[in-house]
Every structure is written in structure tokens, then in C-alpha cells.
C-alpha positions, 0 to 999 in steps of 0.5 A: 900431132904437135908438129904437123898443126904448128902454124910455123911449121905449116907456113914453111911447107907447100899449101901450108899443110901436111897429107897422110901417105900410108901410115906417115904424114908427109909434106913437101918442103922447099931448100930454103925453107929447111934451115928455118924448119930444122931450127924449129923441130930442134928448138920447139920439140927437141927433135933432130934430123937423120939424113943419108949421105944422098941427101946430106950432099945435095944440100951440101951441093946446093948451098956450094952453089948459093955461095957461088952466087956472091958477089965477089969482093973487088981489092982496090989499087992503092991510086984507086984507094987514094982517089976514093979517099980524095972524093970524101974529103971533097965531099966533106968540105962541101958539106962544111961549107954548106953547114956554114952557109946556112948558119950566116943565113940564119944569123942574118935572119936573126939579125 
């Protein structure tokens, strides 16, 4: 009874409840959210889960998925490298000759 009324458990699942079927209490539980459930039955209630090879590849299959969604890690060219360079230091004498500005001004206050 302890996992089917934790309030952490229950979030993770549709309507946020557990339904008896039978002799077994069963919810629906989203792919995103299994991560999170696993993590919680092994480190609350020192359970584990026991998947048959059907549903172990469906995740397996959907998290190859997910991880094609990435965005792919683009390599500059070395000219792109140098011009990407060149632009923070522009960058960074500006905000020098700014920081510079200011202080003339506030010493001119001061004065």
C-alpha cells in the first residue's frame, strides 16, 4: 500500500491515482515520467523492476529517438574560429573604453 498512496508516485502517474483491476492495482504511466518512478521504487522501497525484452526495447527504442532530436554540435572552420575570436575582442575594448568613460565622468562629478 506504501507505493501506491506516495504522493511522489502518485503525481507521476495519470489522474495521479492507482485503480484496482482484479487482484492488482494498476496505473498508466507516461515514458517520461519512468525515469523518475524507477528512481523512486529503488531508492524509497528498495524495489526493482522486471521488464520482458518487448518492453525493454520500446524504451530502448524511444530513448534512440529522443536522443536523435539533439541538436547536432556544429565544428567551426578555423576562419570562422579566428572572426568569432576577433568579435570578443572588439567586444571587449568597447566594454573597456566604456568602463573608462564612465570613470572620467564620475571624476569629473566628483571634481
Amino acid at each position: 500500500g506504501d507505493v501506491f498512496l506516495n504522493p511522489e508516485i502518485l503525481a507521476l502517474v495519470e489522474n495521479n491515482n492507482f485503480e484496482k483491476t482484479a487482484d492488482k492495482m494498476v496505473a498508466v504511466l507516461r515514458h517520461k515520467n519512468l525515469e523518475k518512478f524507477i528512481q523512486i521504487l529503488q531508492n524509497k522501497f528498495n524495489d526493482s523492476v522486471t521488464l520482458t525484452m518487448s518492453q525493454f526495447k520500446l524504451i530502448q527504442s524511444e530513448k534512440s529517438e529522443q536522443h536523435a532530436e539533439r541538436h547536432k554540435i556544429i565544428l567551426l572552420s578555423t576562419e570562422e574560429v579566428e572572426e568569432q575570436e576577433e568579435l570578443a575582442l572588439m567586444a571587449l575594448n568597447v566594454e573597456v573604453e566604456l568602463e573608462m568613460e564612465l570613470e572620467l565622468m564620475r571624476l569629473q562629478q566628483a571634481a
